[in-house]
C-alpha positions in Angstrom: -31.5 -27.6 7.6 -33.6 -27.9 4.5 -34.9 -25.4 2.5 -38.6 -26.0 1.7 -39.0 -23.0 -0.5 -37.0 -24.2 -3.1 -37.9 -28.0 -3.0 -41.1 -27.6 -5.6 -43.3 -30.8 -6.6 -44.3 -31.1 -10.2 -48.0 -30.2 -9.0 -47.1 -26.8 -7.2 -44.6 -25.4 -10.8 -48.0 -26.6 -12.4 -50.5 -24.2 -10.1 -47.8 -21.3 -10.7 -48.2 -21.8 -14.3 -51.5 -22.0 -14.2 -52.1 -19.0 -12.0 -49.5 -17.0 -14.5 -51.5 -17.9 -17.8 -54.7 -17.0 -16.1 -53.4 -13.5 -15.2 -51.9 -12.7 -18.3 -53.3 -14.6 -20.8 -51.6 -16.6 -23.9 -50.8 -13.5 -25.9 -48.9 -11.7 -23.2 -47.1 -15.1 -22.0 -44.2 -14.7 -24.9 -44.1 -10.9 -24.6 -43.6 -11.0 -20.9 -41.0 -14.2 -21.8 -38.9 -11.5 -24.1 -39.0 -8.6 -21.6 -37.8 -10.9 -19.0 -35.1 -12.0 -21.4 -33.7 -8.9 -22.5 -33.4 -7.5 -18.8 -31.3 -10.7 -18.0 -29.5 -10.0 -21.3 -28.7 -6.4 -20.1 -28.1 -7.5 -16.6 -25.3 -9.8 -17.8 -24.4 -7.1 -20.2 -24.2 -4.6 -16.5 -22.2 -7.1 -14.6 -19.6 -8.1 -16.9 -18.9 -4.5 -17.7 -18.4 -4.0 -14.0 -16.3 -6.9 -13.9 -14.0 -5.4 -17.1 -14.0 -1.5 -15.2 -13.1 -3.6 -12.2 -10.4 -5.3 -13.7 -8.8 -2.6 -15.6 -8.9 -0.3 -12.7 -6.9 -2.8 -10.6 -4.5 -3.2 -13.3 -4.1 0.1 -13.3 -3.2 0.2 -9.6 -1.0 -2.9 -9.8 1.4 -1.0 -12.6 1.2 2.4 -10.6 2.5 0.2 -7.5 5.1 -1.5 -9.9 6.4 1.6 -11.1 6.2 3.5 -7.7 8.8 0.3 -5.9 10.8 -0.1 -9.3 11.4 4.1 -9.0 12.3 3.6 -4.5 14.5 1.0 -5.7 16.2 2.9 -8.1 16.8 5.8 -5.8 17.8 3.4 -3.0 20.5 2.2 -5.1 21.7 5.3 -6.4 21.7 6.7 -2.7 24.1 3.4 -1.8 26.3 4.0 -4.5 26.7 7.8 -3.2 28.0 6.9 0.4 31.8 6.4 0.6 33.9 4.3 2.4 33.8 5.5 6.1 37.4 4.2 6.8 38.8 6.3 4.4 37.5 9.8 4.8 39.1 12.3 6.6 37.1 14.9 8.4 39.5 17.4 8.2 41.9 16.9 5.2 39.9 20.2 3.5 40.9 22.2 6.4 43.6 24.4 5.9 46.9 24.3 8.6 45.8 27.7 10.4 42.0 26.3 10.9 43.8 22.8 11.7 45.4 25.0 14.5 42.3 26.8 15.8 40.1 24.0 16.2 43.5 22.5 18.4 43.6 25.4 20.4 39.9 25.3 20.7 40.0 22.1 22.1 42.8 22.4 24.6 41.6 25.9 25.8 38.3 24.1 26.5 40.3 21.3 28.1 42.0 23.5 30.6 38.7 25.3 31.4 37.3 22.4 32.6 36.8 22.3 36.7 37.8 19.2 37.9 35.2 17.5 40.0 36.3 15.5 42.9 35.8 12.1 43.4 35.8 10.2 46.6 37.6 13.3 48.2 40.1 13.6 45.3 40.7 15.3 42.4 39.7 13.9 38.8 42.7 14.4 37.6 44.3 12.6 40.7 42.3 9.4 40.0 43.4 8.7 36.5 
């Protein structure tokens, strides 16, 4: 696919010329030529400030991130050194001998309590 608007002869950049310097005339040619360089000037000037405001504010999110993982890692690791040793800890070596006592009553009273369901026409108890 070509593009034929943008494939110019030397003959058709003349006409526009022509047509341009008959509409405006050799004084305004050069003032039109700086207006039309200073608005590329501040368009390059607009763009490459949005570039820099892009680029800071990305930064800016980049370090934030950075600093948010570095402070999860941190606590991640001060959580793992927190947690003991499962296979030594003793859930009930605070408990005192009377409350050692209750809670083995507890469970025994709770024990005996228990109906005993049949299975297969006998007793649980029967089939262990």
């Amino acid at each position: 696919m070509t593009f034929l608007f943008f494939s110019f002869s030397g003959g058709e950049i003349f006409l526009v010329v022509l047509a341009v310097l008959v509409l405006f005339g050799a004084k305004k040619i050069p003032e039109l030529a700086r207006t039309l360089g200073k608005g590329m000037n501040e368009f390059r000037k607009a763009t490459d400030e949005l570039k820099r405001e892009f680029k800071d504010g990305t930064d800016d999110l980049a370090r934030d991130f950075k600093e948010s993982q570095e402070d999860i890692e941190a606590h991640v690791k001060e959580i793992g050194e927190t947690i003991t040793d499962t296979d030594s800890y003793e859930p009930y070596e605070e408990l005192d001998e009377e409350q050692d006592n209750e809670l083995t009553n507890n469970i025994d009273e709770n024990s005996q309590a228990r109906p005993s369901k049949k299975v297969n026409g006998q007793k649980e108890s029967d089939t262990e």
